[in-house]
C-alpha positions, 0 to 999 in steps of 0.5 A: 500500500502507498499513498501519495506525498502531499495527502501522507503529509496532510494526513500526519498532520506536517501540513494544516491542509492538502493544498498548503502541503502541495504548494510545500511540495511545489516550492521544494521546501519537502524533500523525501530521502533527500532528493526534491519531489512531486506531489504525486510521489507515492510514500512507501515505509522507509522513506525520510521526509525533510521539511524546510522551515525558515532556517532549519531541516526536520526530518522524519521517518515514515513507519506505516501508511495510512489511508485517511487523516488521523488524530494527532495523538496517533501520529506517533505510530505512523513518523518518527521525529529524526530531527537532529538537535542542532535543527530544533535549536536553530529553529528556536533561536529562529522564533526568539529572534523573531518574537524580539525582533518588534517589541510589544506596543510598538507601531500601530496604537491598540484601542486602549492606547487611542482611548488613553491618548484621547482622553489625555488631549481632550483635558488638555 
């Protein structure tokens, strides 16, 4: 039994739709065993699916196949996580450079900053 790359992806859950994990595939940015894909490859157990986020790899081993989409508690039975340590470091340092990157507060004023700002300058 196979299934195609872009639904097994879908379906373990490394892509939040069909067409979200196709434009991956597309763009290359999935690999399986390495070498860049289609679509329409079919998955077989054994394979190693590298997936490129922001500036790190995460790869992960393909234990059985399925037919349909499942829970996210049993996708444990169907991948292994084989990502090297260095790759989930760098895509932390990644989210923490992104998340001091602007600070809270700065740029467009919320709702209570303009409420704040317009009480100040009407007793002015």
């Amino acid at each position: 039994m196979s299934l195609r790359c872009d639904k097994y992806i879908w379906a373990v859950r490394l892509a939040k739709t069909r067409s979200i994990s196709t434009e991956l595939i597309s763009k290359g940015k999935i690999k399986i065993n390495g070498l860049s894909t289609k679509p329409s490859k079919e998955i077989k157990v054994g394979d190693v699916i590298s997936i490129s986020k922001n500036a790190a790899v995460f790869s992960y081993k393909v234990i059985q196949i399925l037919d349909k989409r499942i829970g996210a508690k049993l996708v444990s039975e169907y991948i292994i996580d084989c990502t090297p340590a260095e790759e989930i470091e760098k895509f932390r340092t990644y989210q923490i450079a992104q998340q001091s990157y602007r600070e809270n507060g700065s740029g467009k004023p919320t709702k209570k900053d303009r409420r704040d700002l317009d009480g100040f300058l009407s007793d002015w």
